[in-house]
Legacy VTK file of the C-alpha trace (Angstrom):
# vtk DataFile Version 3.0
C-alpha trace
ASCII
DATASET POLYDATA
POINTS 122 float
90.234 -66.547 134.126
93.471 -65.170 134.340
95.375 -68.638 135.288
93.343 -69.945 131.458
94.413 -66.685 129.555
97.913 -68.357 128.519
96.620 -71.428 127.679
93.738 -69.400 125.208
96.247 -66.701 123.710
98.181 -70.019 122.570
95.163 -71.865 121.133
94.264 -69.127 119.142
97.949 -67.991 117.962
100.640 -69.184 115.558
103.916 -69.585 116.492
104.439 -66.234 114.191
101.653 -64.564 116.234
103.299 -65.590 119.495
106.591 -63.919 118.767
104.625 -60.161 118.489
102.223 -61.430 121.378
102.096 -59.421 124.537
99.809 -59.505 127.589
99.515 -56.029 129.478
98.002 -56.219 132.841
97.726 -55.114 135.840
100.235 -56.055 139.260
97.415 -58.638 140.399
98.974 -61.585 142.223
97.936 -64.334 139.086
100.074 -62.794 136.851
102.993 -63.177 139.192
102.363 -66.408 139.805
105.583 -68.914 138.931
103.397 -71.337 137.021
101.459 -68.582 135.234
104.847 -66.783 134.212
106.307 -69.951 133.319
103.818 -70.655 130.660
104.233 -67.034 129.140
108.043 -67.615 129.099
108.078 -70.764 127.341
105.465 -70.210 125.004
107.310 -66.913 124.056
104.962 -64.611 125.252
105.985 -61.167 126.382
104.666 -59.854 129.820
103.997 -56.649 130.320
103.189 -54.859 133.967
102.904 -51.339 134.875
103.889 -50.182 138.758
101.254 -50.395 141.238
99.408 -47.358 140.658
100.471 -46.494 136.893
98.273 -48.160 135.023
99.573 -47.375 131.002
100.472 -50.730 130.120
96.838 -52.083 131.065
94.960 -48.864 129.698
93.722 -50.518 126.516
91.996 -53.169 128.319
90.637 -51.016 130.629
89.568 -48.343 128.116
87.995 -51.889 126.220
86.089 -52.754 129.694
84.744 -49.682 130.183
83.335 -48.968 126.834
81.923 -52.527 127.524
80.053 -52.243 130.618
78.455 -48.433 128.884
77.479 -50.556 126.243
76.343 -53.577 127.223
75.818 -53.106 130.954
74.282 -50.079 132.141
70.724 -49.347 131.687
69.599 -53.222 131.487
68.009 -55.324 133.234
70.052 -58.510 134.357
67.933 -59.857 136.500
67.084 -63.954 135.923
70.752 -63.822 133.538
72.902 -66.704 134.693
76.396 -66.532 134.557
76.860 -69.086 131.894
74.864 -66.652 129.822
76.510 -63.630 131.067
79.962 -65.317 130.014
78.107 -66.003 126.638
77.741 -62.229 126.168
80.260 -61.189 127.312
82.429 -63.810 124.755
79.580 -62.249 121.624
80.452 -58.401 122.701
84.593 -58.898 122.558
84.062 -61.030 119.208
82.265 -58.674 117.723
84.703 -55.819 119.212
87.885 -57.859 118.009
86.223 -58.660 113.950
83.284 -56.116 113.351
84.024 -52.847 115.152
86.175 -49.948 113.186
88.519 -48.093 115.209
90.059 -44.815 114.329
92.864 -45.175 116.020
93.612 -48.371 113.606
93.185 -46.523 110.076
89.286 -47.319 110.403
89.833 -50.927 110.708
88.985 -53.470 113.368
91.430 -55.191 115.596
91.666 -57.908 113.465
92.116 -56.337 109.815
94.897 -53.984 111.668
96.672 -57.001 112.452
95.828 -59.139 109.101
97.389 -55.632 107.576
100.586 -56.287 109.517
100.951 -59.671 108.757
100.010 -60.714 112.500
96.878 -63.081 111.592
95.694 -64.771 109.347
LINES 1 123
122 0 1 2 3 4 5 6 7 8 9 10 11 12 13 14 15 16 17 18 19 20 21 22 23 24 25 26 27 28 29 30 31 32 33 34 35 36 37 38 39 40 41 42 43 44 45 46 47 48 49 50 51 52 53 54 55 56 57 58 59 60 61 62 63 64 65 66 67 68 69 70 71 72 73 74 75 76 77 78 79 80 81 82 83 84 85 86 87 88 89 90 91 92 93 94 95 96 97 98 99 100 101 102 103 104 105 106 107 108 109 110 111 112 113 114 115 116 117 118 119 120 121
């Protein structure tokens, strides 16, 4: 996943997009991988990575993960899911998450108005 997630960010970006782009994440050996940093640098891509043990610049993902697995995770059944379908979900909830759901913390919008309201997307 992690050596696709330059590769996606560019698919889905404009070159305008790409120069206010930056992936947060964690110290995790893929995203100090040469290749993997490579890609971010020539695609423009800011990198962002906390110390081992401070985790601020990945927070938002993991605040996004957690609120994930409370609310599509726990309490169900998964038994018989395959992972294809699992993937499927999981793909549905961050859609939905990224167009759909209103965040206070962005004015009441979702991600995606927030950033159409910057001029980030289109």
């Amino acid at each position: 996943m992690a050596d696709s997630m330059p590769g996606a960010a560019l698919d889905t970006t404009t070159d305008h997009e790409r120069r206010h782009l930056v992936i947060r994440s964690d110290c995790g050996c893929h995203y100090r991988w040469p290749e993997w940093m490579g890609i971010c640098e020539e695609a423009g891509i800011a990198r962002s990575m906390s110390r081992k043990g401070c985790s601020t610049d990945d927070s938002g993902m993991e605040g996004l993960f957690g609120t994930m697995k409370t609310e599509m995770l726990h309490g169900r059944d998964w038994a018989g899911v395959t992972l294809d379908e699992l993937g499927k979900r999981i793909d549905a909830y961050i859609e939905r998450h990224n167009t759909t759901r209103i965040k206070r913390s962005l004015g009441s919008m979702s991600p995606l108005q927030h950033r159409r309201s910057l001029g980030l997307a289109a």
